[in-house]
N, C-alpha and C positions, 0 to 999 in steps of 0.2 A: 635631667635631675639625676643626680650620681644615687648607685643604688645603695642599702644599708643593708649589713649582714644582719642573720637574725641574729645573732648575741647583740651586737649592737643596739639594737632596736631592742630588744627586751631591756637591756639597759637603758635606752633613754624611756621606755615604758615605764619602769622601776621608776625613773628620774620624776617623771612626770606623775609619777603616782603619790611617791613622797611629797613633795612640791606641793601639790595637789590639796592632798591629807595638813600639811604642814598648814597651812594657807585657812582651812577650813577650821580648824582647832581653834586657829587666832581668832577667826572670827566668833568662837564660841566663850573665848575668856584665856585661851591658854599659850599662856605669855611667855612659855617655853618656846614650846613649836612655830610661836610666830616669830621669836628673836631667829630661831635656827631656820627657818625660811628666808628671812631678810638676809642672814649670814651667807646660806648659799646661794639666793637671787644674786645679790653681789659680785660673788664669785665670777656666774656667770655672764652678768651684764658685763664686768671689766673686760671679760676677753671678747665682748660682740662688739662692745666699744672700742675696744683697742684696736679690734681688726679692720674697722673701720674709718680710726683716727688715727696713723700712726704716727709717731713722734707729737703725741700732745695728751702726755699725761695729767695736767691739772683741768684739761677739756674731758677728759675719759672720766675722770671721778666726781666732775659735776655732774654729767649727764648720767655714772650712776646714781648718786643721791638726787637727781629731780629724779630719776624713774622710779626707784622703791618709794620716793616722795607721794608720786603719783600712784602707783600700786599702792597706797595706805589711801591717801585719800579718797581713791577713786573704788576701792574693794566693795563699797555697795552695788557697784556697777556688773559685778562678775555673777555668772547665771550658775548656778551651781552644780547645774546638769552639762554644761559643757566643759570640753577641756583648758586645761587652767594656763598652759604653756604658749599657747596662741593668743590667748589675752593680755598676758602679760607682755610676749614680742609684738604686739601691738602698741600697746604703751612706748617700748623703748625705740620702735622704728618711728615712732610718731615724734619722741624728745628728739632724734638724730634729725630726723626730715627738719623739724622747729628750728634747732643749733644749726644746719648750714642753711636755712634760711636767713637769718639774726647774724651771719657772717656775708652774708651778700653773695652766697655761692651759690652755683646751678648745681652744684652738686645733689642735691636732693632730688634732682630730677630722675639723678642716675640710682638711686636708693631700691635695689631689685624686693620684690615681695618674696620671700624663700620660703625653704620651708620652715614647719614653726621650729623644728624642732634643733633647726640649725644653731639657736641661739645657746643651744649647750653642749653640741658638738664638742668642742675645743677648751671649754673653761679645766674641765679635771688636766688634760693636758698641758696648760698652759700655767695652771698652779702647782703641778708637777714638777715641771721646768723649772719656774722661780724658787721652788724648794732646794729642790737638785743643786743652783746656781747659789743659793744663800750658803747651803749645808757645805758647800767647798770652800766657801770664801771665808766663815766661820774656823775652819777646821785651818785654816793657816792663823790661826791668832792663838795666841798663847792662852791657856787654862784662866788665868788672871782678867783675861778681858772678855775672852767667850763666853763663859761659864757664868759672866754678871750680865751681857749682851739675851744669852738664851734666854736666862730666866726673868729677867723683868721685860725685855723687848718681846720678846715673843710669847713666852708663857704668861708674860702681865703679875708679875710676884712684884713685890712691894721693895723700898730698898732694905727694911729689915728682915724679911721675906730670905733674902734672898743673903740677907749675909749670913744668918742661920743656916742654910743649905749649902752654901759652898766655904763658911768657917772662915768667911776673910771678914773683915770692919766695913762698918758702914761708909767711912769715908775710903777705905779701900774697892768698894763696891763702883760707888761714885764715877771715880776714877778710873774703874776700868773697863765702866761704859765708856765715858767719857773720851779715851784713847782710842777702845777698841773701834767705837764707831768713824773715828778718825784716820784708822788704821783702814777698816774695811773701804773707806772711800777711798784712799787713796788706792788697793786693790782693786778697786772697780775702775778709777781711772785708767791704770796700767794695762788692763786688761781691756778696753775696747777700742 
């Protein structure tokens, strides 16, 4: 078992504490900190999944949504005196073990028990990365197309939203999704 530095481990301590806190609030009414749990559950199931599944993206995001599925439905289940991190990679090695079962694979055989805490090892890293990769690919597109791309794809503004803040027209807005996203694919293509 590879060893963990202590900053490390105080960070996934931290991790595990929020989570934790987060998770517990939901279950008191507080609709904030349980959206913002599910948001970072998320997070890190994609990159446990993904490490997991590679090249089967619309596999990786089913089997997040049945595990936060499962994590809501099943949250009467969780002891509240133990730690909350090992329950949940519970959950999610249990949906993966299920999925290459339902695929006819032995692979579930191979599904090693790690440690708990491995399931968020990697997720801040790996969301880092897809930032880093969007924020280059973004920055070759013209103001016209980025600029309506950021703010309603990413930040979630509205298309009026959003023609107010960058002073272009609505159906100029439109359209510069519309291209940009266009534009971006076709960047993506070239580049792998």
């Amino acid at each position: 078992m590879p060893r963990i530095s202590k900053d490390k481990e105080g960070d996934l301590q931290g991790r595990e504490d929020r989570l934790r806190n987060n998770f517990l609030k939901g279950l008191t009414g507080d609709a904030q900190a349980y959206h913002e749990l599910l948001m970072a559950l998320a997070t890190h199931l994609r990159a446990f999944f993904r490490r997991r599944l590679m090249g089967a993206p619309d596999e990786v995001e089913d089997l997040v949504q049945e595990t936060l599925l499962a994590v809501h439905t099943r949250r009467h289940t969780y002891c509240e005196d133990q730690p909350f991190t090992p329950w949940v990679y519970a959950i999610a090695r249990y949906k993966l073990v299920d999925f290459f079962r339902a695929q006819g694979s032995r692979a579930h055989v191979n599904v090693p028990m790690e440690d708990d805490m491995d399931i968020f090892t990697t997720a801040d890293r790996d969301a880092n990365d897809a930032q880093r990769d969007l924020d280059g690919l973004l920055q070759d597109l013209p103001d016209k197309q980025r600029l309506p791309i950021m703010h309603m794809k990413i930040d979630g503004l509205s298309v009026a939203e959003t023609a107010r803040k960058t002073g272009l027209s609505e159906s100029a807005v439109k359209v510069g999704v519309h291209r940009g996203l266009k534009a971006l694919s076709q960047l993506v293509r070239r580049k792998t």
